[in-house]
Backbone as a printed PyTorch tensor [residue, N CA C, xyz], in Angstrom:
tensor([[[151.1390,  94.9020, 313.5230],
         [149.8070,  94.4030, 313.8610],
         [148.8890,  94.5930, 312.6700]],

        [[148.2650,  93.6720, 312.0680],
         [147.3720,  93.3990, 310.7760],
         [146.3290,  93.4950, 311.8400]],

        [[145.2000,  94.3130, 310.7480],
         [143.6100,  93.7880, 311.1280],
         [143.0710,  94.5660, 309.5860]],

        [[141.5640,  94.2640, 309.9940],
         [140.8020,  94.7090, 308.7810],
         [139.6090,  95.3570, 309.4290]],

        [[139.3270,  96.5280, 309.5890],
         [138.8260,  97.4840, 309.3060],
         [137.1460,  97.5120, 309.5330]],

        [[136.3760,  97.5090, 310.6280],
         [134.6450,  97.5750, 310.6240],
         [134.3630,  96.3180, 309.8540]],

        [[135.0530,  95.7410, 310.5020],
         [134.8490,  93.7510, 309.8280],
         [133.5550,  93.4650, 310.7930]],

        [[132.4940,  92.5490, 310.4280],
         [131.5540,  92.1640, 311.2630],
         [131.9590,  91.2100, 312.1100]],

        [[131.2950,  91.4270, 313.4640],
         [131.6650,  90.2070, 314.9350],
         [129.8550,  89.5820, 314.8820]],

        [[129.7330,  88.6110, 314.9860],
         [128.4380,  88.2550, 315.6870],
         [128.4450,  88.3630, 317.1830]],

        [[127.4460,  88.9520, 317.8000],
         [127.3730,  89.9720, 318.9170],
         [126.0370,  89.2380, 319.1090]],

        [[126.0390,  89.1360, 321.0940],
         [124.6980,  89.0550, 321.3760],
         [124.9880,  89.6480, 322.9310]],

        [[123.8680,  89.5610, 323.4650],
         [123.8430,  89.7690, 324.7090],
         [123.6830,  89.4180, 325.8030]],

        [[124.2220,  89.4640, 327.1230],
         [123.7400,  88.6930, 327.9970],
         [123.5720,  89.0550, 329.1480]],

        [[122.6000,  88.7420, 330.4540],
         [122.6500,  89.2050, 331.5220],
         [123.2720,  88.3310, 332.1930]],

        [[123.9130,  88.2620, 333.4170],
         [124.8180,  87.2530, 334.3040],
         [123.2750,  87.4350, 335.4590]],

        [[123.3010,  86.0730, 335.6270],
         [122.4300,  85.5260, 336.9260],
         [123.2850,  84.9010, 337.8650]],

        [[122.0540,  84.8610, 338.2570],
         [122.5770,  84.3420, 340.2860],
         [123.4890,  83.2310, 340.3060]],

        [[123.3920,  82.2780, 339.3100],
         [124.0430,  80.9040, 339.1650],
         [125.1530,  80.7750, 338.7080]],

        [[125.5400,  82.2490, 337.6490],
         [126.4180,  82.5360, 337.3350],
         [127.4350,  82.9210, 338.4130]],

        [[127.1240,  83.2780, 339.2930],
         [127.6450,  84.2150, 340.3700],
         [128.6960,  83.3160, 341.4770]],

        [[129.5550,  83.9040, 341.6550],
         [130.4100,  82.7210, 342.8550],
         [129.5050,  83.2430, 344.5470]],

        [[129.6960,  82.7950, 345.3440],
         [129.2800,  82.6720, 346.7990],
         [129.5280,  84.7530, 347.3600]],

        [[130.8250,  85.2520, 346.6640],
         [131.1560,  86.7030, 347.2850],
         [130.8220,  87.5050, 346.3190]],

        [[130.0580,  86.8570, 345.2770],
         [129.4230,  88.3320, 344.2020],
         [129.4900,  88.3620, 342.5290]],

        [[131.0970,  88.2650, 342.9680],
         [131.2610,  88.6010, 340.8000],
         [131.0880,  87.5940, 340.2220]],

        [[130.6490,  87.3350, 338.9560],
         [130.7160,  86.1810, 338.6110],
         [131.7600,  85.2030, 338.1300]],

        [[131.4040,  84.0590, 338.2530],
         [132.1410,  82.7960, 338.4800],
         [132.9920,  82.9090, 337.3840]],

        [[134.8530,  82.3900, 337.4030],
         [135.4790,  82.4160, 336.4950],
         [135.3200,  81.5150, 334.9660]],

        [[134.4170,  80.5470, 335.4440],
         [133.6390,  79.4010, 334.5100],
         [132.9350,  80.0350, 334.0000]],

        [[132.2240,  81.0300, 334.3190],
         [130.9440,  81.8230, 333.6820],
         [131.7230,  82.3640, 331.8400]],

        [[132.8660,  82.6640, 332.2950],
         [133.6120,  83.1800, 330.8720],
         [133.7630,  82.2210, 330.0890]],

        [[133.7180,  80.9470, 329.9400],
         [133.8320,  79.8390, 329.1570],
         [132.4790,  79.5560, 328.9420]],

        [[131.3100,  79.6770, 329.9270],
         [130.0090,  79.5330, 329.3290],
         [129.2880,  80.7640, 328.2010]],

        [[130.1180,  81.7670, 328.3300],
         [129.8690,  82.8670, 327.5550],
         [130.0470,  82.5130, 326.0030]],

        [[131.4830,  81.6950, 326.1130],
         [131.5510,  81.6730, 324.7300],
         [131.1550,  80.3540, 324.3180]],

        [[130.5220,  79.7080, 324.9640],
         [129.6900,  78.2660, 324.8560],
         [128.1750,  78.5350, 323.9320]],

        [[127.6600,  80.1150, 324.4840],
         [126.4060,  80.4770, 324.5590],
         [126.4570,  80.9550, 322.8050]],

        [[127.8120,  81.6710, 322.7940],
         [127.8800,  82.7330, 321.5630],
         [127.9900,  81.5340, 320.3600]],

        [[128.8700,  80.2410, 320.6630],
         [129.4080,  79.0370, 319.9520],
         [127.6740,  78.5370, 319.0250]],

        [[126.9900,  78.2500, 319.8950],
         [125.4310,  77.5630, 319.9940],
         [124.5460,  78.3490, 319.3980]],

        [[124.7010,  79.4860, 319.6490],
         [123.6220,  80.3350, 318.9760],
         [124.0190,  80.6960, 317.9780]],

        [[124.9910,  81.1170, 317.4070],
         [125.3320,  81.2310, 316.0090],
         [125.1870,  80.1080, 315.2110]],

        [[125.2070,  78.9090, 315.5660],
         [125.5370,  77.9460, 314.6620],
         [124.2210,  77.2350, 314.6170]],

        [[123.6820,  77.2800, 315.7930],
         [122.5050,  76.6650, 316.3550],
         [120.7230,  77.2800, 316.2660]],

        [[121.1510,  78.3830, 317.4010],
         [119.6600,  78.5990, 317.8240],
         [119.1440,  80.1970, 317.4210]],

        [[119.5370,  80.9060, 316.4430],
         [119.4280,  82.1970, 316.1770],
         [117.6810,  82.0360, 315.7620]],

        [[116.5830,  83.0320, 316.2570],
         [115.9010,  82.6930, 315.3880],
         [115.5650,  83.8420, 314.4890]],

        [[116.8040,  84.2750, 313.8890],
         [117.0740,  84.8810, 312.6070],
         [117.6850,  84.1460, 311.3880]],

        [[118.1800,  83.0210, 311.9000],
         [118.7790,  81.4280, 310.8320],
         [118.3040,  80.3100, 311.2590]],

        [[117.1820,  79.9650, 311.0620],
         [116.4560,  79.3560, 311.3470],
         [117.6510,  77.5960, 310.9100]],

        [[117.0100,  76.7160, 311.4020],
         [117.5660,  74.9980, 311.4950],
         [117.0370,  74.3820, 309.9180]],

        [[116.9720,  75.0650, 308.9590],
         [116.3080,  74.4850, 308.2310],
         [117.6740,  73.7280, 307.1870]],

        [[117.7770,  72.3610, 307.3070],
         [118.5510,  71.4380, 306.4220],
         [120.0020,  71.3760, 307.3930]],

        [[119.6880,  72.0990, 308.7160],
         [121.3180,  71.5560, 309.3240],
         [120.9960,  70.3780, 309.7690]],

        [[119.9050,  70.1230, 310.1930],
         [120.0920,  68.6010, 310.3200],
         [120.5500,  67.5220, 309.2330]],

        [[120.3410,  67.2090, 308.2540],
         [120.9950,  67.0120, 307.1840],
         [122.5330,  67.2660, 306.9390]],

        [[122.8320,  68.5070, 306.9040],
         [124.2090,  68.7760, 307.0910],
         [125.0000,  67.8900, 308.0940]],

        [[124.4670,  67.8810, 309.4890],
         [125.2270,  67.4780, 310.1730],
         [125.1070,  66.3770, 310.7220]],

        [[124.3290,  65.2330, 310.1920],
         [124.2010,  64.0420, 310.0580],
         [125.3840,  63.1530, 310.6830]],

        [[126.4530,  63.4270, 309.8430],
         [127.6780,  62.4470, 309.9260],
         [128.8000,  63.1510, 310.5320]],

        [[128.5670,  64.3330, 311.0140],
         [129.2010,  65.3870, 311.7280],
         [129.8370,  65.5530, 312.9310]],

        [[130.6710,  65.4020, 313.3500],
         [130.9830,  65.7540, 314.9790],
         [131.8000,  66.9960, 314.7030]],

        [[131.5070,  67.8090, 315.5710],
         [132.1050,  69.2200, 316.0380],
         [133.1850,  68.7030, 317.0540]],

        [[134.3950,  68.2970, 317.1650],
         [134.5010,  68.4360, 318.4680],
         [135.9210,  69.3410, 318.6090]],

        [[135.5130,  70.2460, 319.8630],
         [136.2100,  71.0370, 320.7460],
         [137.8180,  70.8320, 321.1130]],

        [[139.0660,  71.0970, 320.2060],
         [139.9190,  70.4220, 320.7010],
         [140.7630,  71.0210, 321.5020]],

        [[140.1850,  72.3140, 321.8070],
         [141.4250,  72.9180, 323.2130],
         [139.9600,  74.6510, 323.2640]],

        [[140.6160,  74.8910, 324.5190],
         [139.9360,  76.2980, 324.8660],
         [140.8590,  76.7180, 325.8390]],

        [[140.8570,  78.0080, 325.4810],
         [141.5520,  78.9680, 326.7530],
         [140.8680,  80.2790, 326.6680]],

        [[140.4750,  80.7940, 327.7760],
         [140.1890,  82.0030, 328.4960],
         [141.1050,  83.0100, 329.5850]],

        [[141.1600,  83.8110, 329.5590],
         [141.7380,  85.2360, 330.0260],
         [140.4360,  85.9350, 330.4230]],

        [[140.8470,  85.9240, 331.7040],
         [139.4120,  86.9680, 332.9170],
         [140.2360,  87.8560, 333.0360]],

        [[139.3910,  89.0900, 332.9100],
         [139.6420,  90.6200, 333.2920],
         [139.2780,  90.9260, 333.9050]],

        [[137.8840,  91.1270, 334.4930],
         [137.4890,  92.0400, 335.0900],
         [135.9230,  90.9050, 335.4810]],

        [[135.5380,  91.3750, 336.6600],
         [134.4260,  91.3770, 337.3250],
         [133.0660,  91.2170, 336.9130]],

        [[132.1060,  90.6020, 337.0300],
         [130.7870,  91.3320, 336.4390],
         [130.0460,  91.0910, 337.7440]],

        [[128.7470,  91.6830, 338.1720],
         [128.1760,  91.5710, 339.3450],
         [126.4580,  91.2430, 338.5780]],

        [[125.8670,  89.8510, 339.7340],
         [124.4130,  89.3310, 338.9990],
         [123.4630,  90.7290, 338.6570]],

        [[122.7840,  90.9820, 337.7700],
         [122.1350,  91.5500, 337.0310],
         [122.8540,  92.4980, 335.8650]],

        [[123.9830,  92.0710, 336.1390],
         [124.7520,  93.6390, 334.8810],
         [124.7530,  92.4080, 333.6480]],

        [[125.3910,  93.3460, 332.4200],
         [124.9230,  93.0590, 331.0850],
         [126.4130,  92.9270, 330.4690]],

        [[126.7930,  91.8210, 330.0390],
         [127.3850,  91.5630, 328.8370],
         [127.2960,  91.7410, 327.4530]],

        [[128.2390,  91.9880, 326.7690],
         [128.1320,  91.7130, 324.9780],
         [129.1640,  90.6030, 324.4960]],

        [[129.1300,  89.7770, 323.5970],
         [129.6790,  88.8120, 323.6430],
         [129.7250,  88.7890, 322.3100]],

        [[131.2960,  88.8280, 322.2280],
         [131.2690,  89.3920, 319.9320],
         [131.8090,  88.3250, 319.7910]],

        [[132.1370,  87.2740, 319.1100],
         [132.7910,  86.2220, 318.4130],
         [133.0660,  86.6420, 316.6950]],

        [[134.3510,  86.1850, 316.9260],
         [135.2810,  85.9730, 315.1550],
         [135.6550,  84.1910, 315.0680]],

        [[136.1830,  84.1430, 313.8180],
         [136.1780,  82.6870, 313.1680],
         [137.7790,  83.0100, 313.0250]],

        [[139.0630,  82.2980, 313.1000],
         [140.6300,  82.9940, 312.9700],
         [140.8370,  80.7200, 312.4970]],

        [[142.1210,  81.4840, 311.2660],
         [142.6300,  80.5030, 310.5920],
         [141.7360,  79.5090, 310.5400]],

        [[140.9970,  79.6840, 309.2320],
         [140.0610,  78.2890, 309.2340],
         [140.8040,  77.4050, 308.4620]],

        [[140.7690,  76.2750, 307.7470],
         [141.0300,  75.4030, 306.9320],
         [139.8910,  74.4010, 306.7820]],

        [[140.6320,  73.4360, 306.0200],
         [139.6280,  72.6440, 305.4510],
         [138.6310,  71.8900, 306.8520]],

        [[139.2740,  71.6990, 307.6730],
         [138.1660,  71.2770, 308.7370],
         [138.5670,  71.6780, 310.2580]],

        [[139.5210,  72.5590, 310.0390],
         [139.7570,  73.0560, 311.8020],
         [139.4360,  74.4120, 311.7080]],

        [[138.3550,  75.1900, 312.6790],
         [138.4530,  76.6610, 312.8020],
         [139.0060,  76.8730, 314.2500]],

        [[139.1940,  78.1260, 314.6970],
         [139.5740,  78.6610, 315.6830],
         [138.3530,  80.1210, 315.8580]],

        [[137.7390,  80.0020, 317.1630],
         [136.3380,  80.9370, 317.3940],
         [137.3310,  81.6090, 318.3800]],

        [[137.0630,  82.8570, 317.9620],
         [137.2250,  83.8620, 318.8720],
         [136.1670,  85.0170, 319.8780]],

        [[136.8140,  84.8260, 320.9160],
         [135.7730,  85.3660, 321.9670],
         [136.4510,  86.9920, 322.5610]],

        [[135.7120,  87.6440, 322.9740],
         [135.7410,  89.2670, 323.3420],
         [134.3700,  89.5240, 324.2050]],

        [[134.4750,  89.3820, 325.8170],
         [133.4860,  89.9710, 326.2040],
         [133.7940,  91.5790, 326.8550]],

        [[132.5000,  92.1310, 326.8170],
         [132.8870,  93.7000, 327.1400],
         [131.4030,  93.9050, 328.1370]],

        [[132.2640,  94.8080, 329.6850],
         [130.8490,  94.8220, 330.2300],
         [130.0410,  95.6010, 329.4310]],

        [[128.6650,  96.1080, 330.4050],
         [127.7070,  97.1480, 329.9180],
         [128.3990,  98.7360, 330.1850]],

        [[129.1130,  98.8260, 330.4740],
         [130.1420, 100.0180, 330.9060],
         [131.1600, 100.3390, 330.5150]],

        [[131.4750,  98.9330, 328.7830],
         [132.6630,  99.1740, 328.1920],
         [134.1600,  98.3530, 328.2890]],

        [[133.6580,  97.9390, 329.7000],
         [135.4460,  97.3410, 329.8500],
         [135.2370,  96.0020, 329.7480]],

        [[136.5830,  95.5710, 329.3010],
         [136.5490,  94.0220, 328.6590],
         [136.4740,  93.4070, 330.0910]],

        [[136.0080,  92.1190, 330.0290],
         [135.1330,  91.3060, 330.8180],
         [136.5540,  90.0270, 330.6640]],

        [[136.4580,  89.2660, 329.4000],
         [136.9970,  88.4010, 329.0610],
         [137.4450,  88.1210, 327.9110]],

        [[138.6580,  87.3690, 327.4040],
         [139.0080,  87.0830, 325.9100],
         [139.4020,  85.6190, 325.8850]],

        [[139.0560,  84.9450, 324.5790],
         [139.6850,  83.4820, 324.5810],
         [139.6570,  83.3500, 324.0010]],

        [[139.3470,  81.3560, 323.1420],
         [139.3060,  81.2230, 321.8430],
         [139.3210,  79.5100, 322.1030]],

        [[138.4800,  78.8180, 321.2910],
         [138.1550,  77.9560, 321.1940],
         [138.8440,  77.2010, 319.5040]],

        [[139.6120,  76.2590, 319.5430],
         [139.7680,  75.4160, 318.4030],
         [138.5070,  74.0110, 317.9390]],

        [[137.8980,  74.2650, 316.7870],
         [137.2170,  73.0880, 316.6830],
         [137.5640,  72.2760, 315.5460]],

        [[137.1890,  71.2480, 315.4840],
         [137.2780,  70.1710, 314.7490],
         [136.6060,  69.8110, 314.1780]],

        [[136.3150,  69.3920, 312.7380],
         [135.1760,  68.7830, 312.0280],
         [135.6870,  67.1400, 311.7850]],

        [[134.8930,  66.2540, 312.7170],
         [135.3190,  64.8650, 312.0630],
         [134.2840,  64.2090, 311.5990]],

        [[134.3280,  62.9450, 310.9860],
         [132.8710,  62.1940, 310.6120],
         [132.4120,  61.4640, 311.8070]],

        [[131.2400,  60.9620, 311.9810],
         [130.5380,  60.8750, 312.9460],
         [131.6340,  58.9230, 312.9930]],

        [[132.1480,  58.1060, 312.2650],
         [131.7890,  56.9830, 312.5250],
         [133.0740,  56.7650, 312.0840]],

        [[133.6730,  57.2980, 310.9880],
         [135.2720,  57.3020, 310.8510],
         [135.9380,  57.7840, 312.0610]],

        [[135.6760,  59.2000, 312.3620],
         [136.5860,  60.1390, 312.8940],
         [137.5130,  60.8140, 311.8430]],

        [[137.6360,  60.6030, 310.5000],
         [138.3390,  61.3220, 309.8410],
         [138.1930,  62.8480, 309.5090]],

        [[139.0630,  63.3650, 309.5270],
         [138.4590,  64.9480, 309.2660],
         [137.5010,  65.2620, 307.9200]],

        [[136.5770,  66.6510, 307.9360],
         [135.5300,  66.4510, 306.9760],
         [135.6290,  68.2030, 306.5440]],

        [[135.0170,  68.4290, 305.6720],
         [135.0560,  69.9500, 305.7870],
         [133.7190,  70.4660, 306.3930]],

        [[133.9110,  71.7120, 306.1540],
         [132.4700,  72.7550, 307.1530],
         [131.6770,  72.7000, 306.4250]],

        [[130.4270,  72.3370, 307.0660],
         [128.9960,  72.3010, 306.2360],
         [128.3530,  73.6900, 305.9710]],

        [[127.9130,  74.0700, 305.0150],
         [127.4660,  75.1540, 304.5130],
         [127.4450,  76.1310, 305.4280]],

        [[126.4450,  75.3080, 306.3250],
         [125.9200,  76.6720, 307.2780],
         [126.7440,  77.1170, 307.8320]],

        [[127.9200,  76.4530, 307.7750],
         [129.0820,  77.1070, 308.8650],
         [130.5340,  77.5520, 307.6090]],

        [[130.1350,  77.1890, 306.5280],
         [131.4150,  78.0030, 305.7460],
         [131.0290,  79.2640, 305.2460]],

        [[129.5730,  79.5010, 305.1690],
         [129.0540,  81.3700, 305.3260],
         [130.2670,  81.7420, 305.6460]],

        [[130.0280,  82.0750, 307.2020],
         [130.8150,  82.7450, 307.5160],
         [132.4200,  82.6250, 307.5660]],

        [[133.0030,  81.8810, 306.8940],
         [134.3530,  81.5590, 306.6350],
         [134.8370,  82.0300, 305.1640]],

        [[134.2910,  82.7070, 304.6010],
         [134.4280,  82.9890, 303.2500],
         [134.7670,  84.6310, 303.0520]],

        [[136.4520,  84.3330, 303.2350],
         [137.0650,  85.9000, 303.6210],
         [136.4240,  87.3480, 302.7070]],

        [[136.2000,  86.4080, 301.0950],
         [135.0810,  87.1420, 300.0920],
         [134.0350,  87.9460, 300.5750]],

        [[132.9110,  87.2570, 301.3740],
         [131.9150,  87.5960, 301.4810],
         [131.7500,  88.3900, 302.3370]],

        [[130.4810,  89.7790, 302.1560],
         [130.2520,  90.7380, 302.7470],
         [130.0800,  90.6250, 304.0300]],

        [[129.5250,  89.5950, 304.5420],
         [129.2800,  89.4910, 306.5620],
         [129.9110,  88.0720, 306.7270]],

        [[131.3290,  88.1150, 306.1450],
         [131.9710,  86.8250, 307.1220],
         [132.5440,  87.2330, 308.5300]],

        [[132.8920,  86.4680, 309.3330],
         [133.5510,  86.6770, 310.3190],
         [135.1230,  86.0980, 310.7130]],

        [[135.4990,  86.6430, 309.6860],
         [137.1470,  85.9670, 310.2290],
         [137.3300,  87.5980, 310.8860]],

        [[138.0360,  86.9840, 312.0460],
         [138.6790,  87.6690, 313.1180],
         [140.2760,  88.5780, 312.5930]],

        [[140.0450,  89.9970, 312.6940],
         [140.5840,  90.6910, 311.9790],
         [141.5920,  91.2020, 312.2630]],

        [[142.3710,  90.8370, 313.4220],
         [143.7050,  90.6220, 313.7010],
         [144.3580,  89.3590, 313.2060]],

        [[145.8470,  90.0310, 313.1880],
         [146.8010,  88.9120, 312.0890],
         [147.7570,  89.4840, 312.5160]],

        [[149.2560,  88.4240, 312.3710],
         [150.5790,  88.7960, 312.7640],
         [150.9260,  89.7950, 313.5480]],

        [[150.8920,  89.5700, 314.9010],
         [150.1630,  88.6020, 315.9570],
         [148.8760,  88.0170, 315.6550]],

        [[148.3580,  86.4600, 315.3950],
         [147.1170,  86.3250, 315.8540],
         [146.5770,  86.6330, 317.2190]],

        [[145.0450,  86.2300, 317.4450],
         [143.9990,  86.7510, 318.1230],
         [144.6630,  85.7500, 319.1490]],

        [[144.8360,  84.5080, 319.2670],
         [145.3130,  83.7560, 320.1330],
         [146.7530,  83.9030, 320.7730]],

        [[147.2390,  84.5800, 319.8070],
         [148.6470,  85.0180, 320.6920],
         [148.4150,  85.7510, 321.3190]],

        [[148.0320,  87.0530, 320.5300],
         [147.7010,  88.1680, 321.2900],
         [146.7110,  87.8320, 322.8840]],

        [[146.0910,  87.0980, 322.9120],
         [145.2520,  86.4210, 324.2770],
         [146.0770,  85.7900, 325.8280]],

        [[146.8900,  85.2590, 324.9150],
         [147.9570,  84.8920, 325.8840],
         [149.3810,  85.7410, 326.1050]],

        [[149.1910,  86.6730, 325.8230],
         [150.3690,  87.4110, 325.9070],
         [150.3270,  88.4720, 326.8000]],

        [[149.4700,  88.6360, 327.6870],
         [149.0720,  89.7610, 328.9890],
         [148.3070,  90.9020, 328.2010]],

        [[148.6830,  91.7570, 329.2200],
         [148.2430,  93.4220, 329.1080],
         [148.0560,  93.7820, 327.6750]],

        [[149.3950,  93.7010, 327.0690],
         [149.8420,  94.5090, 326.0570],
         [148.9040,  93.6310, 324.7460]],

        [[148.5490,  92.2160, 324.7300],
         [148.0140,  91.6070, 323.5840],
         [146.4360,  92.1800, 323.8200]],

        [[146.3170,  92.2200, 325.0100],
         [144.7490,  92.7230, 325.4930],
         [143.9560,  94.1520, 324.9700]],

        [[145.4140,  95.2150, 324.9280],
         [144.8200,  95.9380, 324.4870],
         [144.8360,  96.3830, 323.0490]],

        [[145.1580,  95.5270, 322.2760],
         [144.9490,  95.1130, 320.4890],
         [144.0540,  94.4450, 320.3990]],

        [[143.4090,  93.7600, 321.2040],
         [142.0250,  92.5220, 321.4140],
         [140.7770,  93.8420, 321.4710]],

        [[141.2750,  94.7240, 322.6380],
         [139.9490,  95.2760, 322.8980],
         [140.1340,  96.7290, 322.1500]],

        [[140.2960,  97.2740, 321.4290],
         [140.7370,  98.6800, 321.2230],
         [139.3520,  99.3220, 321.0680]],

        [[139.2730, 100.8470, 321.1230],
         [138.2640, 101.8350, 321.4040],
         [137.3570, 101.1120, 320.5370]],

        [[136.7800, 101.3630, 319.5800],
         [135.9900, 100.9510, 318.6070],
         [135.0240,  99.6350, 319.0090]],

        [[136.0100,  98.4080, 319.1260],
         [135.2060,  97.1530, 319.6410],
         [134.5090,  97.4060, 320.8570]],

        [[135.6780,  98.1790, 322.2320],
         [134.7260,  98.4260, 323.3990],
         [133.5140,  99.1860, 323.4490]],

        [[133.3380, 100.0700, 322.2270],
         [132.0380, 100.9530, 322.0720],
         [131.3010,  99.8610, 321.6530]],

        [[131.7610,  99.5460, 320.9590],
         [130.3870,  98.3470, 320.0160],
         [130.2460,  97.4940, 320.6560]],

        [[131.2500,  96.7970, 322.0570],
         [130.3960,  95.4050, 322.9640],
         [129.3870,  96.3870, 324.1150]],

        [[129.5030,  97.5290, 324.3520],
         [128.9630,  98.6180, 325.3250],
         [127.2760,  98.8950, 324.8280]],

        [[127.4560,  99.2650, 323.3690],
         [126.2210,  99.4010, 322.8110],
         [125.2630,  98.3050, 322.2000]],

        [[125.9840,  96.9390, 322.5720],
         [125.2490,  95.7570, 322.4130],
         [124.6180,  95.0800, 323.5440]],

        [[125.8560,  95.1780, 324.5730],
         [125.4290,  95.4040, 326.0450],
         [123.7410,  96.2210, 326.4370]],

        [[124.2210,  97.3120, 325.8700],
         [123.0250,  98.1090, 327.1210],
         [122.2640,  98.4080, 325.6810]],

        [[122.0420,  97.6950, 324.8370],
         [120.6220,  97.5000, 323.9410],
         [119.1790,  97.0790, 324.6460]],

        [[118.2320,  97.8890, 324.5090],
         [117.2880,  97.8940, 325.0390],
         [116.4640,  95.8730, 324.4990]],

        [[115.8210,  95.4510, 325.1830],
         [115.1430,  93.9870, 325.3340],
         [114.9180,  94.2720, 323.7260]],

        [[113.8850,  94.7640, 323.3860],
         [113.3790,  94.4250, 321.7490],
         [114.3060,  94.2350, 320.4850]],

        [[115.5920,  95.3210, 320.8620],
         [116.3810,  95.1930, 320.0230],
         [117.7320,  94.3610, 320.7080]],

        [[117.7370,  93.3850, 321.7300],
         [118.6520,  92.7430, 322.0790],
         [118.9920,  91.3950, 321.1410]],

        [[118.7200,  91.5270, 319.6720],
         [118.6280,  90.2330, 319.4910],
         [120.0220,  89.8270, 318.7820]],

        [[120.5960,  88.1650, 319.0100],
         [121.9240,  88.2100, 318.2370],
         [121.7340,  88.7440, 317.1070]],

        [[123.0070,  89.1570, 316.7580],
         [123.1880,  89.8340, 315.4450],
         [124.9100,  89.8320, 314.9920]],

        [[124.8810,  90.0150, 313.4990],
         [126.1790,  90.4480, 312.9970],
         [125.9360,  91.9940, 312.6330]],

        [[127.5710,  92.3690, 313.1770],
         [127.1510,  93.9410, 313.2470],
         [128.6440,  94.2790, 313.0130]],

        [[129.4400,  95.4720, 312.3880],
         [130.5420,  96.0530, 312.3320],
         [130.7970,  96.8390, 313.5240]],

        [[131.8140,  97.2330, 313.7430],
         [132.3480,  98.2050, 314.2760],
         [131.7270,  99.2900, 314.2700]],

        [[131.6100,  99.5780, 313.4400],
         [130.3960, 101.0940, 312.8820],
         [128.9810, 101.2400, 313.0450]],

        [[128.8960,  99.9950, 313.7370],
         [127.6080,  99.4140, 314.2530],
         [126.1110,  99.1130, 312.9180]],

        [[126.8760,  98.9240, 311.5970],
         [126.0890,  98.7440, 310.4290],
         [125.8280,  97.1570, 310.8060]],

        [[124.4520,  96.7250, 310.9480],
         [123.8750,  95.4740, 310.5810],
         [124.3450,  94.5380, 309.2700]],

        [[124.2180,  93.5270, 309.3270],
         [124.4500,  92.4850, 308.0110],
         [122.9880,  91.4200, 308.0890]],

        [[122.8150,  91.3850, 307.2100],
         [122.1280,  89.9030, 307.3220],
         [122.5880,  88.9920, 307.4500]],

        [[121.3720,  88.1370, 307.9410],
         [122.0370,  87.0820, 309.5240],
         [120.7780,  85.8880, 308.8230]],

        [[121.1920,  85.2750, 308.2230],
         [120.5490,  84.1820, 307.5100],
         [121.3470,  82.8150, 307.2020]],

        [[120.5660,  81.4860, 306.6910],
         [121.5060,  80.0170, 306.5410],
         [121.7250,  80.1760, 304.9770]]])
């Protein structure tokens, strides 16, 4: 089992509402795919610590599109409890990444794991394109706050689909402290962020 070491996850937080919730309480098994819908959008999208300035431009001729997702539910959450929701970036190339998802309740225990494949095509060809700036930041194994996902041989996606035993290389002590203490972060300091294992901040800029 490869990994790398207090690598940064972009981490945010979330509370589960009523809508989230199925008819007998916990929340809805869909709710785990909107989790990593939320984490997908705000990193790329709506942080207002990276502000939109020139992605429009960037992504002009752009389509993102989504070409497979799978999720693995663990465990329960009940309306008002608190999520952390860490995402990694695994095998990028010139225009396909793979997003990785890790939710952990406010109490530590993993919630959910998955992983989303995307696609970069042109808006009018459809031919594949590469990642526009704002999104090869964080793909740049070099740089101090990238986020490639720090399991390897097993990947993060095997390991997801492989039960129990891949689950607990997904969630090990360290990550569950750090989705726990992102979780039950008080409102002022709830804001997304890239953060290590060690819980050291990065800057979070386009």
């Amino acid at each position: 089992m490869t990994s790398k070491l207090l690598m940064p996850f972009f981490a945010m937080q979330y509370r589960v509402l009523f809508h989230d919730t199925m008819a007998y309480g916990p929340h809805h098994y869909l709710t785990n795919l909107k989790f990593q819908n939320i984490a997908r959008e705000t990193v790329l999208f709506e942080s207002s610590a990276d502000p939109l300035t020139g992605r429009s431009e960037q992504l002009e001729n752009i389509v993102m599109l989504t070409r497979e997702a799978y999720c693995s539910n663990l465990a329960p959450v009940n309306v008002g409890e608190k999520v952390a929701i860490l995402m990694t970036y695994s095998d990028p190339s010139r225009s396909t990444v793979r997003l990785c998802f890790r939710v952990v309740h406010q109490c530590g225990q993993p919630v959910s794991c998955g992983y989303q494949t995307m696609v970069l095509m042109h808006r009018e060809t459809h031919e594949l394109v590469p990642a526009p700036p704002f999104l090869a930041q964080f793909l740049n194994a070099d740089a101090e706050r990238n986020l490639i996902e720090p399991l390897t041989q097993p990947n993060f996606a095997d390991l997801a689909r492989s039960g129990s035993s891949g689950v607990r290389h997904i969630f090990p002590e360290s990550i569950r402290n750090l989705g726990k203490t992102i979780a039950n972060a008080p409102l002022e300091a709830a804001h997304p962020r890239i953060v290590g294992e060690d819980l050291r901040e990065y800057e979070f800029r386009s």
